[in-house]
C-alpha positions as CSV (number, residue, x, y, z in Angstrom):
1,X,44.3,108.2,116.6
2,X,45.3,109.0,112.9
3,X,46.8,112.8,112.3
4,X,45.0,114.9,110.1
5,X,45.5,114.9,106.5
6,X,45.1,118.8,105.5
7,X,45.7,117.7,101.7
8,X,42.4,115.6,102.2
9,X,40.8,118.2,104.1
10,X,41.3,120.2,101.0
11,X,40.3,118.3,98.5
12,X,37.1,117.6,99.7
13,X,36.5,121.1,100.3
14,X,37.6,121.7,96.8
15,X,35.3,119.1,95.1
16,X,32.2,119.9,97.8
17,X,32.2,123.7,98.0
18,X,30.8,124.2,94.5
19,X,27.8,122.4,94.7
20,X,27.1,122.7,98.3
21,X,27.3,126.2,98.4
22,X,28.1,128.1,94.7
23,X,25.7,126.3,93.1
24,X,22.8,126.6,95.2
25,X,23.6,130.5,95.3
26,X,23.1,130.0,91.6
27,X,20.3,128.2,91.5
28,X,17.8,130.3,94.4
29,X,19.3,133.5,92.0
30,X,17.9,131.9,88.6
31,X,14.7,130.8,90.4
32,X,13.7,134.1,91.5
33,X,11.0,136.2,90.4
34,X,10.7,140.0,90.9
35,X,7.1,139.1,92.6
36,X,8.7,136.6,95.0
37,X,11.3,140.1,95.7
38,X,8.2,142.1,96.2
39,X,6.6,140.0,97.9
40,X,8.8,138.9,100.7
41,X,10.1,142.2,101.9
42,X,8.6,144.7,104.0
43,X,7.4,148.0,102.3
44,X,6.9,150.2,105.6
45,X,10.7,149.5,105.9
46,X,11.7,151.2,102.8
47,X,9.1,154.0,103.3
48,X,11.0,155.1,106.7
49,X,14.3,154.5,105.1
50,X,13.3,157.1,102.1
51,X,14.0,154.3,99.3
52,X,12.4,156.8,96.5
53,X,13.8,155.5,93.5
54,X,13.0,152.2,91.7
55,X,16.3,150.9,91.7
56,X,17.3,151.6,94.7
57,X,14.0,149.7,96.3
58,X,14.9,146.7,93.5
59,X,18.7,146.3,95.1
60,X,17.5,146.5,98.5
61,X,15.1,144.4,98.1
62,X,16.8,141.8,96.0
63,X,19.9,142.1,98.2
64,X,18.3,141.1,101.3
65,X,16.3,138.1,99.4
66,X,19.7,136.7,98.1
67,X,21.8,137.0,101.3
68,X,18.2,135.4,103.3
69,X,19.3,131.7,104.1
70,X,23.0,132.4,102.5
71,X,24.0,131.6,106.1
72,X,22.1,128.1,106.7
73,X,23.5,127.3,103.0
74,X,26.9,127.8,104.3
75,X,26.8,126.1,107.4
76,X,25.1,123.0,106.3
77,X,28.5,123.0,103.9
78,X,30.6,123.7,107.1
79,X,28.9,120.9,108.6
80,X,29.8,118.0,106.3
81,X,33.5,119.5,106.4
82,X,33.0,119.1,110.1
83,X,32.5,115.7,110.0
84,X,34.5,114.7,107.3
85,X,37.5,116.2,109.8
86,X,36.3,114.3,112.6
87,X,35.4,111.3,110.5
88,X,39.3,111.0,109.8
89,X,40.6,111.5,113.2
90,X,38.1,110.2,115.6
91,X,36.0,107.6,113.4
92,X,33.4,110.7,113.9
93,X,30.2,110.0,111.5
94,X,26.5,111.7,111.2
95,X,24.6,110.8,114.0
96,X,21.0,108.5,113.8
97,X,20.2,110.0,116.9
98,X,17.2,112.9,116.2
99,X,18.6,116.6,116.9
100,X,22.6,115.3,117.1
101,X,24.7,115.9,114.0
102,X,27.8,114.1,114.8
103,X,29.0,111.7,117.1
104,X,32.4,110.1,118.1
105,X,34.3,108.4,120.7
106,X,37.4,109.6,122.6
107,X,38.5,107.2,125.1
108,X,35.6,106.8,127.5
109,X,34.0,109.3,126.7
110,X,31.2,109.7,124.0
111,X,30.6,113.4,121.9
112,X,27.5,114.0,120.2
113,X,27.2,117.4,118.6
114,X,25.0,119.9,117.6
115,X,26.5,121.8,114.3
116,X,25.5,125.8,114.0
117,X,27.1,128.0,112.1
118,X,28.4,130.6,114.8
119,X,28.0,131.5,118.4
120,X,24.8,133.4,118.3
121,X,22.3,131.5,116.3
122,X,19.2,131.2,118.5
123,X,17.0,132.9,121.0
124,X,16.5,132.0,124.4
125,X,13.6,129.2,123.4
126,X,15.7,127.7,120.6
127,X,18.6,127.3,123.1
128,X,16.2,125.7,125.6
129,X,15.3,123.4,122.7
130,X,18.9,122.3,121.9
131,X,19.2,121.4,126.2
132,X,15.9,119.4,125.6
133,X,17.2,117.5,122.2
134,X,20.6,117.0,124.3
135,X,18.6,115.7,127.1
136,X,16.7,113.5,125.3
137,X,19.4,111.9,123.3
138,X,21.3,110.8,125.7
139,X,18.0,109.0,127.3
140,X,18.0,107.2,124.0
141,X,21.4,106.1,124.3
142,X,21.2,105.0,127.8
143,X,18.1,102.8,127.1
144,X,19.7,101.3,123.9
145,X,22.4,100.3,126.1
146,X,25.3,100.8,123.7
147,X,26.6,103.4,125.7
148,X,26.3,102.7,129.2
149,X,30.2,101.8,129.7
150,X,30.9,105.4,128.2
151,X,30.3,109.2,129.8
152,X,28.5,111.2,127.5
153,X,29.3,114.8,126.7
154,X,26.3,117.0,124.7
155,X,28.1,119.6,122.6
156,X,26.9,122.2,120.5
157,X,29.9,123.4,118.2
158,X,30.3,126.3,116.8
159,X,31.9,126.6,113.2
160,X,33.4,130.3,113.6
161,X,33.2,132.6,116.7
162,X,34.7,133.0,120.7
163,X,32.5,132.0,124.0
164,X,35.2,131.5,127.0
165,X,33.0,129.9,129.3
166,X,32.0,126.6,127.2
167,X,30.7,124.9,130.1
168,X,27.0,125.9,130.0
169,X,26.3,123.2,133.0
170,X,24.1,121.4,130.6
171,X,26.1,120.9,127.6
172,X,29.8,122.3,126.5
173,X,29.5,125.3,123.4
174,X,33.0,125.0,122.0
175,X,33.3,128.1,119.2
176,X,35.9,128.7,116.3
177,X,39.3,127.1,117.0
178,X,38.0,125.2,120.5
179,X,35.2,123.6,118.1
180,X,37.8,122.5,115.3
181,X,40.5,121.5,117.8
182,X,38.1,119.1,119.6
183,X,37.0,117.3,116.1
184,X,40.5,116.9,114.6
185,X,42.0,115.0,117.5
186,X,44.1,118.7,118.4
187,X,45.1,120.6,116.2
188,X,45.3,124.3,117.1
189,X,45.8,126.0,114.0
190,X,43.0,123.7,111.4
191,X,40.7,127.1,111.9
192,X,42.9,128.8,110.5
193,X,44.0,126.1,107.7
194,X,40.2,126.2,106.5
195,X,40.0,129.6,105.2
196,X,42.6,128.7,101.8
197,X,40.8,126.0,100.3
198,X,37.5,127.7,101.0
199,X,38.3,130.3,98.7
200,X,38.8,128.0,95.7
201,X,37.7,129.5,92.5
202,X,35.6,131.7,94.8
203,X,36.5,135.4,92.1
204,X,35.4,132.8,89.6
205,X,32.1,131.6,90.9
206,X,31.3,134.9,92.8
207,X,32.1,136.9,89.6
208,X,29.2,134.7,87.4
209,X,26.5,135.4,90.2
210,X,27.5,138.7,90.0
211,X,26.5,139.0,86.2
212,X,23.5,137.1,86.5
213,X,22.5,139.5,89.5
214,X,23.3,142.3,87.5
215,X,20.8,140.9,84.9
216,X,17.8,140.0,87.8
217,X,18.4,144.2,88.9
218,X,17.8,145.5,85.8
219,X,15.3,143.1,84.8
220,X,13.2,143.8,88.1
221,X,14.2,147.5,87.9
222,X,12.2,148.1,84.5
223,X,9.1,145.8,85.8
224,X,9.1,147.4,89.1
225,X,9.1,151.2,87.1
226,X,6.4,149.3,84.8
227,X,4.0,148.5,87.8
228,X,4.8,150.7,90.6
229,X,5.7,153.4,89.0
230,X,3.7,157.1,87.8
231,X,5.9,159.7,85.7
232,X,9.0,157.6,87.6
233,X,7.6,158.2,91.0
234,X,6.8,155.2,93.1
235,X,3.2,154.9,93.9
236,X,3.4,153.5,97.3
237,X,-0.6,152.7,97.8
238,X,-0.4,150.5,94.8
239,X,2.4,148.8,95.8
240,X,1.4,148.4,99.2
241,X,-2.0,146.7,98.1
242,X,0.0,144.4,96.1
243,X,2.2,143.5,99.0
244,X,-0.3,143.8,102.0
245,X,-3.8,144.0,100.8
246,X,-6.0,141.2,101.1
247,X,-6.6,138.7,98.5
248,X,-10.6,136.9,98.3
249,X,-9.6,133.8,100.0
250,X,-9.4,132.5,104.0
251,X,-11.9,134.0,106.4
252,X,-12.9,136.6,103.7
253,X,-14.0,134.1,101.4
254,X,-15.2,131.3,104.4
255,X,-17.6,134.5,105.4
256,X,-18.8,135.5,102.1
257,X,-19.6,131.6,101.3
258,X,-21.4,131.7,104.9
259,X,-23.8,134.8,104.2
């Protein structure tokens, strides 16, 4: 088994971190429209939190849009740095097998994992789904009969984050350093080794979203104040019939046509 190469490891977070992540940060920021803000938030939430001023409801708003999915963006990046780790070490590559993300081999024994992003990223039924994709996958492998010399072992790693009971009966959930140790063949510390090239150029890149949100607030601010707005007062009936009120289509429109 081949030691890690942390100057690798770097590198390739280095080249992969701006597009994979800053980029597409970027790009959902440029796309966005102060209708697709508006329209994807909940007003009643604002009400009871006494958001009365347009800006104020703008940054709210437009903060929770930005930061929705910032998490999945991220661990899909985690998740190629993940294998790439594991690719170097243990030969680890992205599985073919539906619902795995990785696999390797280790001795006799054959890993496929399931990549998330930290330790508490599903409900109950999405857990229960994870067992079931675990469960069949390793039915899959059995009747291909590539495996059958090997013990399998279902894992669902956990890029950041502590659970010290990882045997879950049906599957092991190894979190934060357990996860990493396991992919790179050992090494105790490559958690921690992660979080310096990770920040490459990150003031840089998080300095020009910054100005281009600064632009989308004020932007959104004025046309909020222009349609939602009397004498500077939000008018919250208006806005709420933009938001919530019903539009002449589905079983509206399906009964007017029928009369």
């Amino acid at each position: 088994m081949p030691p890690l190469d942390l100057a690798d490891t770097a590198r390739f977070i280095h080249e992969r971190i701006g597009p994979d992540y800053h980029d597409k940060k970027r790009r959902k920021l440029e796309r966005l429209t102060v209708d697709d803000v508006l329209l994807r938030k909940n007003p009643y939430l604002f009400r009871a939190k006494a958001t009365d001023t347009a800006h104020d409801f703008i940054r709210a708003a437009l903060d929770a849009t930005v930061s929705s999915g910032e998490e999945t963006v991220f661990g899909n990046f985690m998740e190629k740095v993940a294998i790439h780790v594991c690719a170097q070490t243990l030969g680890g590559r992205k599985s073919a097998v539906k619902g795995i993300d990785l696999e390797f081999e280790r001795g006799r024994t054959k890993y496929l994992v399931s990549i998330t992003s930290g330790p508490n990223w599903g409900n109950a039924g999405q857990i229960e789904n994870l067992v079931e994709r675990f469960r069949e996958a390793v039915e899959t492998l059995r009747a291909s009969g590539g495996s059958r010399e090997l013990k399998i072992e279902c894992v669902e790693g956990c890029c950041y984050g502590t659970d010290d009971t990882p045997d879950k009966g049906t599957h092991l959930k190894l979190c934060g350093q357990r996860f990493w140790e396991l992919l790179s063949g050992g090494s105790e510390s490559l958690y921690r080794d992660l979080i310096e090239p990770i920040g490459h150029r990150a003031r840089e890149r998080n300095d020009e979203l910054q100005a281009m949100y600064a632009a989308k607030l004020n932007t959104f601010t004025a046309a909020f104040v222009e349609r939602f707005c009397d004498d500077g007062v939000i008018d919250w009936d208006r806005l709420l019939a933009y938001n919530s009120g019903k539009r002449r289509t589905g079983l509206a429109h399906r009964k007017d046509k029928a009369s």
